[in-house]
Biopython code that builds the backbone (N, CA, C, O; Angstrom):
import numpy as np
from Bio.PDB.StructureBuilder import StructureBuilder

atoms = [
    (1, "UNK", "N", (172.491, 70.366, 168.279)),
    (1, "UNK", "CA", (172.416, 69.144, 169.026)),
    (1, "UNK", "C", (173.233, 68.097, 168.279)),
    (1, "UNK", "O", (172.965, 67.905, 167.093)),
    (2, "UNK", "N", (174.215, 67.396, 168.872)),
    (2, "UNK", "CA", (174.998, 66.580, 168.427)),
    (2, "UNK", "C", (174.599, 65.328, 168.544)),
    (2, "UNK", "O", (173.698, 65.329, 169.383)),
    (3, "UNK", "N", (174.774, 64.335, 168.179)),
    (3, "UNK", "CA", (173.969, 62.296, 168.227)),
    (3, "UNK", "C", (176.001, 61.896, 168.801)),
    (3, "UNK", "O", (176.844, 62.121, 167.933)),
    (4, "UNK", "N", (176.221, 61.658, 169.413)),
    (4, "UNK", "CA", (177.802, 61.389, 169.807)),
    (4, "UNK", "C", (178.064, 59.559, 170.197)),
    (4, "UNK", "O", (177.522, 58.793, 170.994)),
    (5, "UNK", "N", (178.497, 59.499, 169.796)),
    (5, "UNK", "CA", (178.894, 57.376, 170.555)),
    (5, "UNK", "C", (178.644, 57.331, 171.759)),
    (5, "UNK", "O", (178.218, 58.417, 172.151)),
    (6, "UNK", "N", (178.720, 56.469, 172.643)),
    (6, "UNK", "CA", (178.419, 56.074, 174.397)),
    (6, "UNK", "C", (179.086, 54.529, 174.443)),
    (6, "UNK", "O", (178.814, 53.662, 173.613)),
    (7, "UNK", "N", (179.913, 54.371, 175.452)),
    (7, "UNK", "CA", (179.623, 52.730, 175.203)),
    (7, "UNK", "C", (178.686, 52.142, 176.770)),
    (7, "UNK", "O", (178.633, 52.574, 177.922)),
    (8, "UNK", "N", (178.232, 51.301, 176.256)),
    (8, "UNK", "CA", (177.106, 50.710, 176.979)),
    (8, "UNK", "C", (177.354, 49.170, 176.408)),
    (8, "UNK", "O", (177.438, 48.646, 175.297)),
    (9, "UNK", "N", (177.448, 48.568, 178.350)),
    (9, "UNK", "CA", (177.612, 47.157, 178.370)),
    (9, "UNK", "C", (178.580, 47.019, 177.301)),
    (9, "UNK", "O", (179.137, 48.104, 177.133)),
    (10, "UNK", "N", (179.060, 46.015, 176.409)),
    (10, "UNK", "CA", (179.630, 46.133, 175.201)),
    (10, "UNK", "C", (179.626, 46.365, 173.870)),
    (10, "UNK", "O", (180.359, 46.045, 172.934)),
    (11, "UNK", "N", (178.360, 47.165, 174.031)),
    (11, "UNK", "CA", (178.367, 47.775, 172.388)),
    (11, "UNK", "C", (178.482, 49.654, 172.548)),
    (11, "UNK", "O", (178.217, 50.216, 173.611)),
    (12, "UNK", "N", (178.840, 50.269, 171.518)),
    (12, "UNK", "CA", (178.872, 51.372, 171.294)),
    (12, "UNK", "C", (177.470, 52.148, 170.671)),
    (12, "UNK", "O", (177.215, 52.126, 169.467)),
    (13, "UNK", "N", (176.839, 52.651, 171.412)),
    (13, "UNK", "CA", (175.535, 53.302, 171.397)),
    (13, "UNK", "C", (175.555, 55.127, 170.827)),
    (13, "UNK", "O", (176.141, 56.062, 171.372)),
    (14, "UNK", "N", (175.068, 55.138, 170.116)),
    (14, "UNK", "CA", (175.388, 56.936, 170.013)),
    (14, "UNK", "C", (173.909, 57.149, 170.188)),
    (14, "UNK", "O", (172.993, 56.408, 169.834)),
    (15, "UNK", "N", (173.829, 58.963, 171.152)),
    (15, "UNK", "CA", (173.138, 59.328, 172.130)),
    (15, "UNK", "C", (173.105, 60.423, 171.446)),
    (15, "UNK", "O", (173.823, 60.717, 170.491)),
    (16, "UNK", "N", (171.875, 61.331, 172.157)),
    (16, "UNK", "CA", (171.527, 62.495, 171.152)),
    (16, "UNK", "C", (171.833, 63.439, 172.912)),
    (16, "UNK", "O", (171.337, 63.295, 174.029)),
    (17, "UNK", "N", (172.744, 64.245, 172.412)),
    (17, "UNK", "CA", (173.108, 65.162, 173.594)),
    (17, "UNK", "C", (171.908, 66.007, 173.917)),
    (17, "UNK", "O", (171.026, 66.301, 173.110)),
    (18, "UNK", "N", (171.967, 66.397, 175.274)),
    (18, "UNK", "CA", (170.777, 67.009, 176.136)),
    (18, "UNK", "C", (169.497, 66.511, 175.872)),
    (18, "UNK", "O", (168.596, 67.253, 176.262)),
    (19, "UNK", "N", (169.201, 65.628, 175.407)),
    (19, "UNK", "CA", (168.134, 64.931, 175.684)),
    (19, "UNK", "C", (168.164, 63.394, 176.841)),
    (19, "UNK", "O", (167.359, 62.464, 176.905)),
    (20, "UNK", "N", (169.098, 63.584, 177.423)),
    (20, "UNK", "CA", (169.531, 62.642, 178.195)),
    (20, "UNK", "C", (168.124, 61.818, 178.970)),
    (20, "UNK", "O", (167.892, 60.611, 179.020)),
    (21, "UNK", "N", (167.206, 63.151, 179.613)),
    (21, "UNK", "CA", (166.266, 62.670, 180.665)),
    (21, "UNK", "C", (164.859, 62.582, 179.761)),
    (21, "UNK", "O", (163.765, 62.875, 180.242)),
    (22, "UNK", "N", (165.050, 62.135, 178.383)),
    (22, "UNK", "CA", (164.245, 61.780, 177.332)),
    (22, "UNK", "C", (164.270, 60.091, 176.902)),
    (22, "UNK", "O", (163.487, 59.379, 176.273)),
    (23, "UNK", "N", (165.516, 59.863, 177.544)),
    (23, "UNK", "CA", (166.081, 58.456, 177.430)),
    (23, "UNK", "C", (165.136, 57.139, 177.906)),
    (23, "UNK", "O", (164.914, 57.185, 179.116)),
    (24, "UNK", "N", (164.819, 56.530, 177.552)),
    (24, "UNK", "CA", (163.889, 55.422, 177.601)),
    (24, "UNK", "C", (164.827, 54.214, 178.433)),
    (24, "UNK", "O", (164.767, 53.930, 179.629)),
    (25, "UNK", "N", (165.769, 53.571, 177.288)),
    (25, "UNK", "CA", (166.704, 52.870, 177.021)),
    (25, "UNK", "C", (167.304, 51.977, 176.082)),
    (25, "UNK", "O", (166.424, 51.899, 175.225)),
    (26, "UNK", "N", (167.896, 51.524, 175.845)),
    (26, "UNK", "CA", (168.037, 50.563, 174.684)),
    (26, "UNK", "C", (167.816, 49.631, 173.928)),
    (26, "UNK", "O", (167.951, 48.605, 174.594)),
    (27, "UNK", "N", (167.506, 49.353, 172.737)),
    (27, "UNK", "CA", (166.932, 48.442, 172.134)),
    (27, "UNK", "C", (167.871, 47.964, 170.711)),
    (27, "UNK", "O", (168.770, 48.585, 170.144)),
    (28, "UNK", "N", (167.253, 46.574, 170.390)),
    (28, "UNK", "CA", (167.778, 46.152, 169.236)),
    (28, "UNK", "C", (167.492, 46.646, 168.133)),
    (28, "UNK", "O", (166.420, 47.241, 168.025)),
    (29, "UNK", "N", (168.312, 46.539, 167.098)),
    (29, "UNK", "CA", (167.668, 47.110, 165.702)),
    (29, "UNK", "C", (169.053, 46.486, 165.049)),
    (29, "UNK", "O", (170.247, 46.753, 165.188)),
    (30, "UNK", "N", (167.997, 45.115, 163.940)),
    (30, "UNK", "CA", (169.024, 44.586, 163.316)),
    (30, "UNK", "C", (170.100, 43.832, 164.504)),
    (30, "UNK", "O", (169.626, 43.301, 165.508)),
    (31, "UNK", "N", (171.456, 43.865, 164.260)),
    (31, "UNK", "CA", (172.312, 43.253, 164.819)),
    (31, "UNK", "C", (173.415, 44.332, 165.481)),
    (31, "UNK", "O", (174.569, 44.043, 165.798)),
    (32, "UNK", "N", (172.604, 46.006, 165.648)),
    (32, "UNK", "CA", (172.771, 47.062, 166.324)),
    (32, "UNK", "C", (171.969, 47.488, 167.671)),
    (32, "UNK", "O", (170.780, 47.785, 167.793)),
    (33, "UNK", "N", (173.090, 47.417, 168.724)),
    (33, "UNK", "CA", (171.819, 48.249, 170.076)),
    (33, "UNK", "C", (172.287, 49.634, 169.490)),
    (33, "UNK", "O", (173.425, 49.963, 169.156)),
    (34, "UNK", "N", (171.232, 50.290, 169.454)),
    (34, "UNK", "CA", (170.643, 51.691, 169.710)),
    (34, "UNK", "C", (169.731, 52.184, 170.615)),
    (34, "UNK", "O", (168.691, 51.530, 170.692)),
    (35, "UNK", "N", (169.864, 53.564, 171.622)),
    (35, "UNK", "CA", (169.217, 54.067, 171.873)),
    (35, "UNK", "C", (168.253, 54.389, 171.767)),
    (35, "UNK", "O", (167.928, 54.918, 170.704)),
    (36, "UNK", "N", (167.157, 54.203, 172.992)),
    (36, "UNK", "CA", (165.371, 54.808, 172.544)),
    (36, "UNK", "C", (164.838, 55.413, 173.515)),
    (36, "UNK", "O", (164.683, 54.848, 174.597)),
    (37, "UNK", "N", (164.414, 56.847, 173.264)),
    (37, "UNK", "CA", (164.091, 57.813, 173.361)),
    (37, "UNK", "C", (162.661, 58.548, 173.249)),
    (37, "UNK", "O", (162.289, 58.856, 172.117)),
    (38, "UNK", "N", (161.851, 58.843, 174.329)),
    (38, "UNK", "CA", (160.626, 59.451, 174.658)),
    (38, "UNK", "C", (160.783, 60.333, 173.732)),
    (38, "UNK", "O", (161.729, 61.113, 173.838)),
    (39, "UNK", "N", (159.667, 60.439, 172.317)),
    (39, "UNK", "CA", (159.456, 61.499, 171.631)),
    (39, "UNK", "C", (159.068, 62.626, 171.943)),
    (39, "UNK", "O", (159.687, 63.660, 171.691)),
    (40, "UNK", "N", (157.417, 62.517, 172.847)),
    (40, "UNK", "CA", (157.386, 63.341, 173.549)),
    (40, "UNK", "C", (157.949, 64.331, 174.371)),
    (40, "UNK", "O", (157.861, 65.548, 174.212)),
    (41, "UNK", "N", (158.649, 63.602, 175.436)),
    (41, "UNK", "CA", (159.798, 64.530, 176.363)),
    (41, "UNK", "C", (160.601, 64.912, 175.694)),
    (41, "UNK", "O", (161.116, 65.865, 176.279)),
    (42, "UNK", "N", (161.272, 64.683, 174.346)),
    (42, "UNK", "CA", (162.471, 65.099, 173.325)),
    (42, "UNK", "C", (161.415, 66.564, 173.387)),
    (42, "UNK", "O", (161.576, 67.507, 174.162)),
    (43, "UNK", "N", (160.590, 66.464, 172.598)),
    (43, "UNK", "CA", (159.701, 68.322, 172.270)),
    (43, "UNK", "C", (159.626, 68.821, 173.959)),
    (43, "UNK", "O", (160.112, 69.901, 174.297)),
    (44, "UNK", "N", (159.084, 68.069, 174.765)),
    (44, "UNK", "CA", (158.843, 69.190, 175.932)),
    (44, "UNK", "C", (160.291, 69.588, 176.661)),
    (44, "UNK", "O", (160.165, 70.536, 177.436)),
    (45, "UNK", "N", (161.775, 68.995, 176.552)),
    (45, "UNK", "CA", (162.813, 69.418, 176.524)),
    (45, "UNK", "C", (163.189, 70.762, 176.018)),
    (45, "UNK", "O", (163.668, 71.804, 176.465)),
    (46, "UNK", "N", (162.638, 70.139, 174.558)),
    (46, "UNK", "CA", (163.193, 71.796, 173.943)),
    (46, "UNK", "C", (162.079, 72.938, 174.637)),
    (46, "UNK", "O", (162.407, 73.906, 175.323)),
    (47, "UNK", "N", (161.038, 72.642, 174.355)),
    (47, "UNK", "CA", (160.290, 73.800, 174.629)),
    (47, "UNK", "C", (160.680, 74.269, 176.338)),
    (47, "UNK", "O", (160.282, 75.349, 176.773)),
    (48, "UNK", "N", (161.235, 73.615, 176.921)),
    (48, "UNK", "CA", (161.366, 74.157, 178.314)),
    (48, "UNK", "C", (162.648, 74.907, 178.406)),
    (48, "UNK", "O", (162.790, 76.039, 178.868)),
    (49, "UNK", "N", (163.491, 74.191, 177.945)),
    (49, "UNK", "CA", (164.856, 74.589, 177.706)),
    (49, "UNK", "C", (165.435, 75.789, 176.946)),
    (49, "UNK", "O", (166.085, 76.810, 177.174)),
    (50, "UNK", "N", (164.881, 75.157, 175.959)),
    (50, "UNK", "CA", (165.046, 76.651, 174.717)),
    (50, "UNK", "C", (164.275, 77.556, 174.292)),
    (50, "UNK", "O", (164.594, 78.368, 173.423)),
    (51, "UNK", "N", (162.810, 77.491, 175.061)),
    (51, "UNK", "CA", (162.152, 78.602, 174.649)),
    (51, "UNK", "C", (161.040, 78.236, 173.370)),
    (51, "UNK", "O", (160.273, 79.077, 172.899)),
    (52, "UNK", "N", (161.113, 76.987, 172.975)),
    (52, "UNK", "CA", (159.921, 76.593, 171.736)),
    (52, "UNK", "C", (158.673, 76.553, 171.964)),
    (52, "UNK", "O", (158.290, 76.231, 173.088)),
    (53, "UNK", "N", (157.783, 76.862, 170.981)),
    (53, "UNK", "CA", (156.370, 76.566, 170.992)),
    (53, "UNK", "C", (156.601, 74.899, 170.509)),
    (53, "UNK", "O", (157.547, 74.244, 170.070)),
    (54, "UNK", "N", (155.111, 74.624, 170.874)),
    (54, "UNK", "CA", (154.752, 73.367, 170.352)),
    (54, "UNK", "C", (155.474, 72.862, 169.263)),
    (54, "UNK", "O", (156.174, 71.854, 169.359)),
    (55, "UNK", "N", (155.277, 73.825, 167.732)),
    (55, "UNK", "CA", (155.238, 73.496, 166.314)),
    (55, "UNK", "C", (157.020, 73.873, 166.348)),
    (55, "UNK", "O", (157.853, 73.469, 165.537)),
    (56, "UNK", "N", (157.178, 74.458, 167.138)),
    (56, "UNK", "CA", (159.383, 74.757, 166.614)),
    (56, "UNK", "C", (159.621, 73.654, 167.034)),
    (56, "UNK", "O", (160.359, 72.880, 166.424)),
    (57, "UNK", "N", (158.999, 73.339, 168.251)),
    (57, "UNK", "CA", (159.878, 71.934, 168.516)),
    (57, "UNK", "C", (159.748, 70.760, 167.955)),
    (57, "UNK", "O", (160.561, 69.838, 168.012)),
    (58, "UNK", "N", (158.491, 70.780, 167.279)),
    (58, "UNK", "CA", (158.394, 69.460, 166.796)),
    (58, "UNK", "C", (159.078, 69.371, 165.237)),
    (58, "UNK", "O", (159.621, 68.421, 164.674)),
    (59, "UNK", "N", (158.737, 71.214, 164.634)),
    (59, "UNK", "CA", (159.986, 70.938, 163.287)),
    (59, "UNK", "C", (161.387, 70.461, 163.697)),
    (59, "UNK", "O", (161.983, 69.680, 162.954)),
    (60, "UNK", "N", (161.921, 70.870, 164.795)),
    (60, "UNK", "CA", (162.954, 70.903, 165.208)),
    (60, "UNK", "C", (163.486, 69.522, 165.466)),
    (60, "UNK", "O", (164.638, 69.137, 165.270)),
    (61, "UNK", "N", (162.554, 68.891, 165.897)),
    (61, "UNK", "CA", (162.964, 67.333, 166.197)),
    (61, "UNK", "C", (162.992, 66.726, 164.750)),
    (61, "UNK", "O", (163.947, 66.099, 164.290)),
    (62, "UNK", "N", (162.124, 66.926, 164.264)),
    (62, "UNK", "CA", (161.466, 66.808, 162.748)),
    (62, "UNK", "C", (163.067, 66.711, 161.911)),
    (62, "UNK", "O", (163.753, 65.693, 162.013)),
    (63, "UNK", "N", (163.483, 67.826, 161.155)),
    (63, "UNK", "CA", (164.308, 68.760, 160.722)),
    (63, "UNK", "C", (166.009, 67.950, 161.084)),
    (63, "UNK", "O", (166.700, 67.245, 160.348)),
    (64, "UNK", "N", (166.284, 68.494, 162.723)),
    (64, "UNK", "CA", (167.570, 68.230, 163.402)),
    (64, "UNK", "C", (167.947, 67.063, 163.698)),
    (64, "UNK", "O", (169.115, 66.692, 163.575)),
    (65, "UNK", "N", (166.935, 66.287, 164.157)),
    (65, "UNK", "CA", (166.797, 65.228, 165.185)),
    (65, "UNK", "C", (166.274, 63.545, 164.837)),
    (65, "UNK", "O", (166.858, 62.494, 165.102)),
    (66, "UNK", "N", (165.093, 63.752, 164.217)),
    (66, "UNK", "CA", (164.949, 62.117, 163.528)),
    (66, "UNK", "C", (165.170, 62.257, 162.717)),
    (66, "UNK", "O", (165.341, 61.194, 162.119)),
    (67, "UNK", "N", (165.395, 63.506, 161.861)),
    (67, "UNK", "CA", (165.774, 63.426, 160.094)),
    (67, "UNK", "C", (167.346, 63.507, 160.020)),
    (67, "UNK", "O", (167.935, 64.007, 159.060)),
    (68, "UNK", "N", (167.989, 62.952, 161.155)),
    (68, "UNK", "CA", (169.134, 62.905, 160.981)),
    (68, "UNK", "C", (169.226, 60.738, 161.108)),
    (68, "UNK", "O", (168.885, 59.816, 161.850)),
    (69, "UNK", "N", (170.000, 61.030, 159.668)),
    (69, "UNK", "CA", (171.018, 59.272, 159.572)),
    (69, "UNK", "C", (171.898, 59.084, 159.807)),
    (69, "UNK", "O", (172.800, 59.699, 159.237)),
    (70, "UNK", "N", (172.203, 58.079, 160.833)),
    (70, "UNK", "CA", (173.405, 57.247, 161.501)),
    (70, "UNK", "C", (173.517, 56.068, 160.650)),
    (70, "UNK", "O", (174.601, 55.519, 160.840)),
    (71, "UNK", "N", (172.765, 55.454, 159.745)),
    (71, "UNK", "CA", (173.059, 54.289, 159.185)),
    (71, "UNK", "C", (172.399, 53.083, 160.442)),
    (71, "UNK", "O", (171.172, 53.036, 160.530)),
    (72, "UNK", "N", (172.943, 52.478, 161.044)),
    (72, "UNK", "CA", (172.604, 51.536, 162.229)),
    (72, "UNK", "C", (173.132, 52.480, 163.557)),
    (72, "UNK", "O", (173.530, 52.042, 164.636)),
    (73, "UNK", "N", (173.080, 53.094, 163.378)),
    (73, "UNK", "CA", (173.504, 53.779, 165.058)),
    (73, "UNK", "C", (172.375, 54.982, 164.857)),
    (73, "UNK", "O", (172.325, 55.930, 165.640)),
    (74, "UNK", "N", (171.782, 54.891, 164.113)),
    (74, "UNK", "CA", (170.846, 56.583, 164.891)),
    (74, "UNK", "C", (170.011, 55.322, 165.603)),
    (74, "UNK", "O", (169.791, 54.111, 165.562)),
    (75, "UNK", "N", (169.633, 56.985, 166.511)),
    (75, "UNK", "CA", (168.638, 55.857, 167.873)),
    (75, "UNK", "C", (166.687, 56.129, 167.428)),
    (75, "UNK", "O", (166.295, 56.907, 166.559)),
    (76, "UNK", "N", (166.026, 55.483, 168.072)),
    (76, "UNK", "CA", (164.852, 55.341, 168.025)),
    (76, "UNK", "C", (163.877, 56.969, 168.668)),
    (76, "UNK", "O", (164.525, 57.750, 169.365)),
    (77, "UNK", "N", (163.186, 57.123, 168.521)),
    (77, "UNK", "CA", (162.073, 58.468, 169.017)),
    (77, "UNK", "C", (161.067, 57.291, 169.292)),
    (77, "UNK", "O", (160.646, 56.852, 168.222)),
    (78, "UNK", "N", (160.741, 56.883, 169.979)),
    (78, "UNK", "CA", (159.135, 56.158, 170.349)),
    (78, "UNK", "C", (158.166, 57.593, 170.290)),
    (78, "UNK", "O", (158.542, 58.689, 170.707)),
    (79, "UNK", "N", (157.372, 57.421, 169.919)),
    (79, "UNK", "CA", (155.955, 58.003, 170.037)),
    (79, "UNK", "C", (154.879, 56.962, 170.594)),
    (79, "UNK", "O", (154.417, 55.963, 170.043)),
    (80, "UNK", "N", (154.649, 57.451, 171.733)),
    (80, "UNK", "CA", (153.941, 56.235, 172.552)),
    (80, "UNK", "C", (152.031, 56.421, 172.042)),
    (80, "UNK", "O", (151.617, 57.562, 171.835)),
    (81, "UNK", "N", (151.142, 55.311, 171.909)),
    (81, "UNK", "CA", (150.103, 55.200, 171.537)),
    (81, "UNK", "C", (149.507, 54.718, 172.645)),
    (81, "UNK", "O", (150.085, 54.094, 173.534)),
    (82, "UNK", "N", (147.855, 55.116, 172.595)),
    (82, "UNK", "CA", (147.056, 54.519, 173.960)),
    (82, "UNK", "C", (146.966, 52.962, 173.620)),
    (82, "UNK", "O", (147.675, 52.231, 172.928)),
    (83, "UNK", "N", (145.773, 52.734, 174.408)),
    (83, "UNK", "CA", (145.527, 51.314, 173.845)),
    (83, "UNK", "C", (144.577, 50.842, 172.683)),
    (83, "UNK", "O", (144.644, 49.864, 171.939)),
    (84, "UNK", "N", (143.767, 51.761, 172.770)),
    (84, "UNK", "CA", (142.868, 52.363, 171.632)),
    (84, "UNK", "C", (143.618, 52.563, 170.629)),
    (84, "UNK", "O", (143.376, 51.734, 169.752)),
    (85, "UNK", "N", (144.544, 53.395, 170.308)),
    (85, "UNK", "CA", (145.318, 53.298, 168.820)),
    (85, "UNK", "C", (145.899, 52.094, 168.552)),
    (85, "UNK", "O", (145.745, 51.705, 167.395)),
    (86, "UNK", "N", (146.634, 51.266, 169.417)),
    (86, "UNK", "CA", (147.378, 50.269, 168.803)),
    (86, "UNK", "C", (146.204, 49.528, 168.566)),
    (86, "UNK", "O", (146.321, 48.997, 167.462)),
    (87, "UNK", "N", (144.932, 49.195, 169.185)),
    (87, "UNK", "CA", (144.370, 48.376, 168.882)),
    (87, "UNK", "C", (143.703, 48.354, 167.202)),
    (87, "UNK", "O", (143.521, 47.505, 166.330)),
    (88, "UNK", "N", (143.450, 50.048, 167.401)),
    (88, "UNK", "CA", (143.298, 49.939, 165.499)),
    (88, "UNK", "C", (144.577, 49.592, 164.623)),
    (88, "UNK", "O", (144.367, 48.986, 163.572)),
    (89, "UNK", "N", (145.813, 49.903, 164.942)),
    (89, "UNK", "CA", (146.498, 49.557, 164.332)),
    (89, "UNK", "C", (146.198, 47.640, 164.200)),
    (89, "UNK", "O", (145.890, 46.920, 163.250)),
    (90, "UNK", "N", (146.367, 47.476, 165.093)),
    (90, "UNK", "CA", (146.384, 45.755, 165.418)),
    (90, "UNK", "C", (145.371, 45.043, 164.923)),
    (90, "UNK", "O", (145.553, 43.826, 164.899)),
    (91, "UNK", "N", (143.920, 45.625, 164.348)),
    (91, "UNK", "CA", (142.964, 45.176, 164.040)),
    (91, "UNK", "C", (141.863, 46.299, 163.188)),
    (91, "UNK", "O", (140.768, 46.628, 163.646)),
    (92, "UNK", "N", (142.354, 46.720, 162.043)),
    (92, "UNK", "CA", (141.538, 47.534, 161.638)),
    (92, "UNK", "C", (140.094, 47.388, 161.119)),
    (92, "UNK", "O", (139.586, 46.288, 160.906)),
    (93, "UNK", "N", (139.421, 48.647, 160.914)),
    (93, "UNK", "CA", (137.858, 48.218, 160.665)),
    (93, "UNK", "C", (138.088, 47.503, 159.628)),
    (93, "UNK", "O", (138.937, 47.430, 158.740)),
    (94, "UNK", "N", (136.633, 46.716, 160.104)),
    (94, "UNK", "CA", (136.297, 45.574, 159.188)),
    (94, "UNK", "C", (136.822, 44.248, 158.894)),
    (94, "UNK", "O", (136.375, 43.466, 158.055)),
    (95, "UNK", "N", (138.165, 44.013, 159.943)),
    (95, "UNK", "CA", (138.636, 42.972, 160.021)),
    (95, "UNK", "C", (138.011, 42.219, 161.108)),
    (95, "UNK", "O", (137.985, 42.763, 162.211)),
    (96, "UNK", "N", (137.488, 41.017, 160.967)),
    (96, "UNK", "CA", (136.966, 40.065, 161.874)),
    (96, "UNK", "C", (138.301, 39.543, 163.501)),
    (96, "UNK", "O", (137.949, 38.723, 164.350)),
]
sb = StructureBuilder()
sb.init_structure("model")
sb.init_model(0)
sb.init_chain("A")
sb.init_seg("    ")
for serial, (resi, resn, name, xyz) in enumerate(atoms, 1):
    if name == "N":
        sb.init_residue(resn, " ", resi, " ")
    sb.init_atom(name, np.array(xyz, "f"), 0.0, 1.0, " ", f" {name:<3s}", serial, name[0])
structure = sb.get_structure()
């Protein structure tokens, strides 16, 4: 899987090939737009596509895919949380 440039509106965005319909859309980071990308659908891609269990795909994303550096151009993986998790994040026990 290749991460390749795109241009979008006027900045140059690099995109992680065949994960296209994983695509969220774009966001800031720093004084870079980059790409952002359904973590989830990134693993159920592969596993549909290529034949992965659960755990290949997620080394695989793991490994190939977010453990790869662009410097300011690699793009984002969201891992989406309910409302219940962010809320612990947002307010953990024992905080008033």
């Amino acid at each position: 899987m290749a991460i390749r440039p795109r241009q979008v509106r006027d900045a140059e965005v690099w995109v992680a090939d065949g994960l296209e319909d994983a695509l969220l859309g774009y966001g800031e980071q720093g004084q870079q737009t980059v790409a952002v990308y359904d973590y989830a659908k990134c693993v159920e891609i592969l596993m549909r596509r290529d034949g992965m269990d659960q755990d290949e795909a997620d080394e695989f994303m793991s490994y190939n895919v977010t453990g790869t550096s662009l410097a300011q151009h690699t793009p984002v993986f969201l891992e989406r949380m309910t409302p219940e998790e962010t809320d612990a994040i947002r307010r953990p026990a024992g905080w008033a």
